[in-house]
C-alpha positions as CSV (number, residue, x, y, z in Angstrom):
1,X,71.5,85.6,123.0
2,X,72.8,88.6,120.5
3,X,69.4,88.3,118.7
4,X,67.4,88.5,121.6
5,X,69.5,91.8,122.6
6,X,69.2,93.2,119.0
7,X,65.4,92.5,119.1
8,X,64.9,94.4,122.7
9,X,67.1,97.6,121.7
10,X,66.1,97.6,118.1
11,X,65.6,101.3,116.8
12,X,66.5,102.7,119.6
13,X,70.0,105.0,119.6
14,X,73.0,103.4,121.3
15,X,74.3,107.1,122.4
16,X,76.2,105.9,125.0
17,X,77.5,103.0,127.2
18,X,74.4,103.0,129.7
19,X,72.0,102.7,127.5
20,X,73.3,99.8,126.2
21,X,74.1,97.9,129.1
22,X,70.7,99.0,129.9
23,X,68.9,97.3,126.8
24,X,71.6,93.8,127.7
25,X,70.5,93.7,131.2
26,X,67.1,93.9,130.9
27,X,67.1,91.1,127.9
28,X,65.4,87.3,128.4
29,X,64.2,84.5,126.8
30,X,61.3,83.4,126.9
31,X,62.7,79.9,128.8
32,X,63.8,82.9,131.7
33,X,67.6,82.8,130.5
34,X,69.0,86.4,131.5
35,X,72.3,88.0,130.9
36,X,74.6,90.3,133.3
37,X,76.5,93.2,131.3
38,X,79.1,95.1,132.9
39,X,81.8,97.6,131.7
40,X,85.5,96.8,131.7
41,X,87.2,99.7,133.0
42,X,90.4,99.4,131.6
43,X,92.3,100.7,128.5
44,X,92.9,98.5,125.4
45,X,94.7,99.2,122.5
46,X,93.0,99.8,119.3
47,X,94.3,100.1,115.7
48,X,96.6,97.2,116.3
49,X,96.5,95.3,112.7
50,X,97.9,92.2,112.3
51,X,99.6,90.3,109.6
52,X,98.4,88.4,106.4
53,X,100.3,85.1,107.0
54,X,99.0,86.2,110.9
55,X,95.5,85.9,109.8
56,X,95.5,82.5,107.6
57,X,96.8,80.9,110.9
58,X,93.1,81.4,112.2
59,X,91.3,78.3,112.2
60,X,87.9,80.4,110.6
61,X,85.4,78.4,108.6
62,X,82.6,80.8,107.0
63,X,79.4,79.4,107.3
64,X,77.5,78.3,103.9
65,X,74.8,81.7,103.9
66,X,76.4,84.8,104.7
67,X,79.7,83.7,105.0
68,X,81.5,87.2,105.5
69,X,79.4,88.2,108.7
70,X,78.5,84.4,109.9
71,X,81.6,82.0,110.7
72,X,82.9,80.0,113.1
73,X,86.2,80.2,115.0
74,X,87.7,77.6,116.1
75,X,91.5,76.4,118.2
76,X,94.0,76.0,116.3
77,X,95.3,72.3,114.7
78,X,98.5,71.4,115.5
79,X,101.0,71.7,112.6
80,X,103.2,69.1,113.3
């Protein structure tokens, strides 16, 4: 659904969070498949970094083209 969000607000400024749950509301598909946006209105913490050995416990496989930005996440495999 992302691209069909990018492709109804492209070149448009995201100034602020209206507009954008603007642009994600008013998105479809051509098969009539519609999404509901709404703010969250609590706090969250930002700048919280976590470790290296934290990170390689992630179960991410990169996919073959673009690898960086496109990947998949998946649960994590038992280690035992």
């Amino acid at each position: 659904m992302f691209s069909e969000i990018s492709k109804n607000w492209a070149g448009e400024p995201l100034t602020n969070i209206d507009k954008i749950l603007y642009f994600i509301r008013t998105t479809k598909t051509e098969t009539g498949l519609a999404v509901t946006a709404y703010p969250i209105p609590d706090q969250y913490a930002t700048g919280i970094k976590i470790s290296d050995a934290e990170m390689r416990q992630l179960n991410i496989v990169p996919h073959d083209i673009l690898g960086r930005w496109n990947y998949t996440v998946s649960p994590a495999q038992n280690v035992n």
